[in-house]
C-alpha positions in Angstrom: 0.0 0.0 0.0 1.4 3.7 -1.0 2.4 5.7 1.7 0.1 9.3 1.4 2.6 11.9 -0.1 2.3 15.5 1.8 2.0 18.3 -0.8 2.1 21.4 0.5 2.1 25.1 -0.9 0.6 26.5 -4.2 3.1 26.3 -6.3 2.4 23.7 -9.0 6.3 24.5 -10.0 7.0 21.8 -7.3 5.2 18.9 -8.4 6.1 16.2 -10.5 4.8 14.9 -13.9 3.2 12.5 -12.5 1.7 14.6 -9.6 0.6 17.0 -12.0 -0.7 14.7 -14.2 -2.6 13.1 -11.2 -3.9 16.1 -9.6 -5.2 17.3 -13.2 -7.3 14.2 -13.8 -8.8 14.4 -10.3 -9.9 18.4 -10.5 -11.3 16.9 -14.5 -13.6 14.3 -12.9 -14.8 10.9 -14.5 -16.9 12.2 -16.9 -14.4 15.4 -18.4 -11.3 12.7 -17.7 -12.4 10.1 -19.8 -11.1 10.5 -23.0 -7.4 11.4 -21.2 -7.8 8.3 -20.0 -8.4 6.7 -23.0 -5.1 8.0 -24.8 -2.7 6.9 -21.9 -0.8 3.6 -22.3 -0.8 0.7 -19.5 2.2 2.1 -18.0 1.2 5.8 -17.5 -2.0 4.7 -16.0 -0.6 2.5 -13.4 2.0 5.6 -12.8 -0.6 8.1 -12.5 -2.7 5.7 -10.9 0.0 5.0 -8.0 0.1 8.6 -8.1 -3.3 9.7 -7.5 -3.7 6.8 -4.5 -0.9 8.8 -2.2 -1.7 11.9 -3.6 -3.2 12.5 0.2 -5.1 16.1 0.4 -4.3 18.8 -1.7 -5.1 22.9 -1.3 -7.5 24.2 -3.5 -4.9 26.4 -4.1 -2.4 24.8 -5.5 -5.3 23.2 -7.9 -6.1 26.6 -9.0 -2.7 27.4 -9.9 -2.2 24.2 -11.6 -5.3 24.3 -14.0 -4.1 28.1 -14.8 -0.2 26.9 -15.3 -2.2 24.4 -17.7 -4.2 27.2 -20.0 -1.2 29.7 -19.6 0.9 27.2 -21.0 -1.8 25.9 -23.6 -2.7 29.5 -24.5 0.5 31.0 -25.3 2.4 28.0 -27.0 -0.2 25.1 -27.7 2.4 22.4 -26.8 0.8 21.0 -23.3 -1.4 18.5 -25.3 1.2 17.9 -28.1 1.2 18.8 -31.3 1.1 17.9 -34.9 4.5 18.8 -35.2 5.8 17.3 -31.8 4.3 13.8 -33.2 6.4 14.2 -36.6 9.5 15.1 -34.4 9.0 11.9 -32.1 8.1 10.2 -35.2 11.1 11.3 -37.4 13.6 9.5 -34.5 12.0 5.8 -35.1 10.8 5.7 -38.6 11.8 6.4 -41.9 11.0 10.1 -43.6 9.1 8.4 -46.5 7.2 6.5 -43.2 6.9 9.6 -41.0 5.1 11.6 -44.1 2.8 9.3 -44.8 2.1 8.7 -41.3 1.2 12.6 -40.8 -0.7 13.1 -43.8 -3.1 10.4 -42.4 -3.6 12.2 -39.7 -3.5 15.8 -40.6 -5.3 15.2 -44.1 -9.4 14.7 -44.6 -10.9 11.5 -43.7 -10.3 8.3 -46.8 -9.0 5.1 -47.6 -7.5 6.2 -50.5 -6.5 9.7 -52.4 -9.5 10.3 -54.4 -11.7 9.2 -51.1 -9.4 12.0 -49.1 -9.9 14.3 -52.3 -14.0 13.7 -52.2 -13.7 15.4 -48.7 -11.7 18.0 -49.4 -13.9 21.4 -50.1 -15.1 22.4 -53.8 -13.2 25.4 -53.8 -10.3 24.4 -52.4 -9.8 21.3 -54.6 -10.8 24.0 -57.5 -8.2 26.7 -56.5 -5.4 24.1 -56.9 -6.8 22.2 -59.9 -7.2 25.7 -62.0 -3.3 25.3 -62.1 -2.9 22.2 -63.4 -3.0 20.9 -67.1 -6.7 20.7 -68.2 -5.8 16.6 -69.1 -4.4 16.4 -65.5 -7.8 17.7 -64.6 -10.2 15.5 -66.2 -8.0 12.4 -64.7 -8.8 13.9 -61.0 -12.0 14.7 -61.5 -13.1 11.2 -63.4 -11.9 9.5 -60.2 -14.0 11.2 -57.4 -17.1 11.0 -56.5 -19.8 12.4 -59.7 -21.9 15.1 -57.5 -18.3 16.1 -56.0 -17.1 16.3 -59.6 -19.6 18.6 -60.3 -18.9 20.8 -57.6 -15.7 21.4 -58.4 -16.0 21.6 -62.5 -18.6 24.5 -61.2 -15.8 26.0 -59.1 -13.2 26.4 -61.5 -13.0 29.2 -64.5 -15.7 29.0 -67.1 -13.4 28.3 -70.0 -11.1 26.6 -68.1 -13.9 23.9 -67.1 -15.2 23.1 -70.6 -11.3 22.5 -71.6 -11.6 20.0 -69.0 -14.9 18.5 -70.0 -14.0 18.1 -73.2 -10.7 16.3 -72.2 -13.0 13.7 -69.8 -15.5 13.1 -73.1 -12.3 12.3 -75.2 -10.0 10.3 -72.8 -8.6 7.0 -73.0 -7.8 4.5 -70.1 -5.2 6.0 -67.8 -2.0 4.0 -67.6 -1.4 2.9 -64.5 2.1 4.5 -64.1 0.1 7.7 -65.0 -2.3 7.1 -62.2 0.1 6.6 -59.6 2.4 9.6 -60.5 -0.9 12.1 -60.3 -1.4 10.6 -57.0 1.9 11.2 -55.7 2.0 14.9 -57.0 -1.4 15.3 -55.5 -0.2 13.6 -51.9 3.5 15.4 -52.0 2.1 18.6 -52.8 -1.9 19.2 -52.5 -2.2 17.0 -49.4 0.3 18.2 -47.2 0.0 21.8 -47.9 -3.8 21.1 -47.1 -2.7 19.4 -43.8 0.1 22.5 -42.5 -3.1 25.2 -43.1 -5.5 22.8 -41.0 -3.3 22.8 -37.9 -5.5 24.1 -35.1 -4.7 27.3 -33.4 -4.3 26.6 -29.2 -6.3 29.0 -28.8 -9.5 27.3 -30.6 -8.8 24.0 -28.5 -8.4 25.9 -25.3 -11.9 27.9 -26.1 -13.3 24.2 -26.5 -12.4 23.1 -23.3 -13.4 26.8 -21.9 -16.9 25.8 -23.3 -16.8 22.8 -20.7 -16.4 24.8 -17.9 -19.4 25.8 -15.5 -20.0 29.4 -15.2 -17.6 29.6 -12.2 -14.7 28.2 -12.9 -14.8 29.8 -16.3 -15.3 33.3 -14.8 -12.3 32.6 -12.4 -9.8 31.3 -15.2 -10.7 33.6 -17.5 -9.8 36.7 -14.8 -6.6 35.0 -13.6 -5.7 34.5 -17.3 -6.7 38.4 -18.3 -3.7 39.3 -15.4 -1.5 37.2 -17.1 -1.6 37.4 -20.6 -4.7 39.8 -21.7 -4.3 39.0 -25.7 -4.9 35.0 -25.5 -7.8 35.5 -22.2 -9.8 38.2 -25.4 -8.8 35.5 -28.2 -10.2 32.8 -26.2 -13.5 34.4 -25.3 -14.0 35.2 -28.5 -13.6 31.9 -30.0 -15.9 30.3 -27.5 -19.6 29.7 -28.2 -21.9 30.0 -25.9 -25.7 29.6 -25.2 -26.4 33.3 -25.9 -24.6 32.6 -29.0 -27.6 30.2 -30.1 -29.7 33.6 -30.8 -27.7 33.6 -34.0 -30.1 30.5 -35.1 -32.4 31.2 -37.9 -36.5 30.3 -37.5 -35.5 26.9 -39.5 -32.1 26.3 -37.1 -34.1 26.9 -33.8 -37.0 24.4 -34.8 -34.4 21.3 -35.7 -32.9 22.0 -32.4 -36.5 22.0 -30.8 -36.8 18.8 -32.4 -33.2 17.7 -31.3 -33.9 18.7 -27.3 -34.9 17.4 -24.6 -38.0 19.8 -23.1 -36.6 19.1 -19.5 -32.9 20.2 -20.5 -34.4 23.1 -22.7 -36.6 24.6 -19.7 -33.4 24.3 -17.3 -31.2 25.9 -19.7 -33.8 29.0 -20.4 -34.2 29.5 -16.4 -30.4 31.1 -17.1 -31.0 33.0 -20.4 -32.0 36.2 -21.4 -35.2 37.0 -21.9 -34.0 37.6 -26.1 -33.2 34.0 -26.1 -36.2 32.8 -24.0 -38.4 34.5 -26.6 -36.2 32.9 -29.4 -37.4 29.4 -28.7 -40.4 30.6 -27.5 -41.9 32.4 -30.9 -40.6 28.9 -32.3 -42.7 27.1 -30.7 -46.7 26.1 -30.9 -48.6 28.4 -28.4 -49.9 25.3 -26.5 -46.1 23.8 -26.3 -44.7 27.5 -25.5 -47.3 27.7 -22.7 -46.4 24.5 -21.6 -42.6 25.0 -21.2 -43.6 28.4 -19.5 -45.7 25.8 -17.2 -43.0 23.8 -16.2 -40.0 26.0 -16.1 -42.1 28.2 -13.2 -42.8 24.9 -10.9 -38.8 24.3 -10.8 -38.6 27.4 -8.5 -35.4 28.0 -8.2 -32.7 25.6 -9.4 -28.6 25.3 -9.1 -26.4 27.5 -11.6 -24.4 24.5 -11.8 -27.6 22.7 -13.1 -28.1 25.7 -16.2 -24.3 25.3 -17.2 -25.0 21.8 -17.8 -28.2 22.0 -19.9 -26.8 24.8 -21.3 -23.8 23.4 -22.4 -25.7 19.9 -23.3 -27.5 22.0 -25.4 -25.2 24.2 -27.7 -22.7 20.6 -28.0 -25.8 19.6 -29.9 -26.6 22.7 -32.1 -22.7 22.1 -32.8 -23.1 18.0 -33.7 -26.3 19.6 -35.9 -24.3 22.0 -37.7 -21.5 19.6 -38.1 -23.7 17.2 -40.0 -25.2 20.9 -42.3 -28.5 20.8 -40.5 -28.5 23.9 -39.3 -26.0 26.8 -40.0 -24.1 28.2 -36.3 -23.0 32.0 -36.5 -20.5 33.2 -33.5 -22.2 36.6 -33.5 -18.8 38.5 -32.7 -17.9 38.8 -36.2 -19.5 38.3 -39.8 -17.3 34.7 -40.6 -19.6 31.7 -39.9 -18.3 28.9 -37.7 -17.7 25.5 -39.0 -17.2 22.4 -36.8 
């Protein structure tokens, strides 16, 4: 049986890894924790494990400073959690560079088993703005390998004249030679994919507003102040990549029903005890008058209930409007700037 360790002081500069680690995953809880969990191997769970069992008690303090250590850190250089380039390094120094590249672009690049499959998820316009460059016979091989309604997209995309060339070229074409195939491929892996997967690296600052989102109101108000005295630009760059309930008034008449449908009336009526009265009125006016009245109804007989509660429906609720616009049904706007948000 571990001996309990006595941690004093609220310094986190005078804990280990591994105490860090432990303490971190403790204030996180089983549900937020989870998927940390998940991405340790056998070892560092059975040494943060250990950890955690004579951990012993520890000042709120020193959790405090710890957490904001954690988003200073992930704020300002984005290399807490790792990186896309700290995997390449650790990569580079037990595989080949052929190996490594590969490797990344599977990971950085869009989702497919094979380069047109990657290429059908790559955006029209994109996939357009590098095509327009190439030969127009170069062209009609790409384009008569993905997917026809992507095709089209993309033959749409590109300039007028510069699309019929390539039409015409797909009407007339032979059977591609293999060696063909595979050299297009290459160039498109060597030079499209990889330049597509350095511009899709995500800022810090977007994954720390994510995580932000997770907070309840509290602890979200605290961090956020503590990290305002410490580094003002990230704290503003942070709050205004995070999305928020309020941010849901943003939804059009269409967007605010599919939620509806989406919600559960329980979690809705919690989450509207804590909004503004615009926001009430949003889902409201979306509503029929008997199911309006009803919510109404229901949300007066809670009488009052926790802030912790609201965070939680609240936040139930806008991961859902996000999973909705992820999969197109409905169209999120941030409302702090005229760009649209795209998850």
């Amino acid at each position: 049986m571990s001996a309990k360790v006595k941690i004093t002081g609220e310094d986190p500069r005078n804990l280990t890894g591994p105490e860090k680690a432990a303490i971190f995953l403790l204030a996180l809880g089983e549900e937020q924790g989870a998927p940390v969990w998940a991405l340790m191997d056998e070892d560092e769970i059975r040494e943060v494990s250990q950890t955690i069992a004579s951990l012993g008690a520890v000042n709120s303090g020193l959790v405090d400073n710890l957490m904001l250590e954690f988003v200073t850190k992930m704020s300002t250089t984005g290399s807490l959690l790792g990186s896309y380039d700290a995997a390449e390094r650790l990569l580079t120094q037990y595989l080949d560079p052929d190996k490594v590249s590969a490797l990344m672009e599977e990971i950085r690049g869009p989702a497919g088993r094979t380069m047109w499959d990657k290429l059908g998820n790559v955006n029209e316009t994109v996939l357009a703005n590098y095509l327009k460059n190439e030969y127009p016979q170069t062209v009609a091989v790409v384009l008569s390998k993905i997917r026809p309604e992507h095709a089209a997209k993309v033959l749409g995309a590109l300039p007028e004249d510069f699309a019929i060339e390539c039409i015409s070229r797909m009407l007339t074409m032979d059977p591609v030679q293999k060696e063909i195939l595979e050299k297009i491929e290459g160039t498109l892996r060597n030079e499209f994919m990889s330049n597509l997967a350095r511009t899709n690296k995500r800022d810090s600052h977007e994954v720390m507003a994510e995580i932000f989102n997770n907070f309840d109101r509290q602890t979200e108000g605290r961090f956020i102040t503590s990290l305002e005295e410490r580094n003002r630009d990230s704290a503003e760059r942070i709050k205004a990549l995070m999305f928020v309930f309020e941010d849901l008034g943003s939804l059009d008449p269409a967007g605010v029903q599919t939620l509806l449908r989406a919600v559960d009336k329980d979690k809705l009526g919690l989450a509207l005890k804590g909004a503004s009265d615009t926001i009430r009125d949003l889902f409201f006016s979306n509503m029929s008058e008997r199911a309006a009245k009803i919510l109404r109804e229901d949300m007066q007989n809670m009488g009052p209930v926790r802030l912790k509660d609201v965070d939680e429906a609240q936040s139930l609720i806008v991961n859902m409007a996000k999973d909705l616009a992820a999969r197109g049904e409905i169209l999120l706007s941030d409302n702090k700037g005229e760009d649209e948000l795209v998850y």
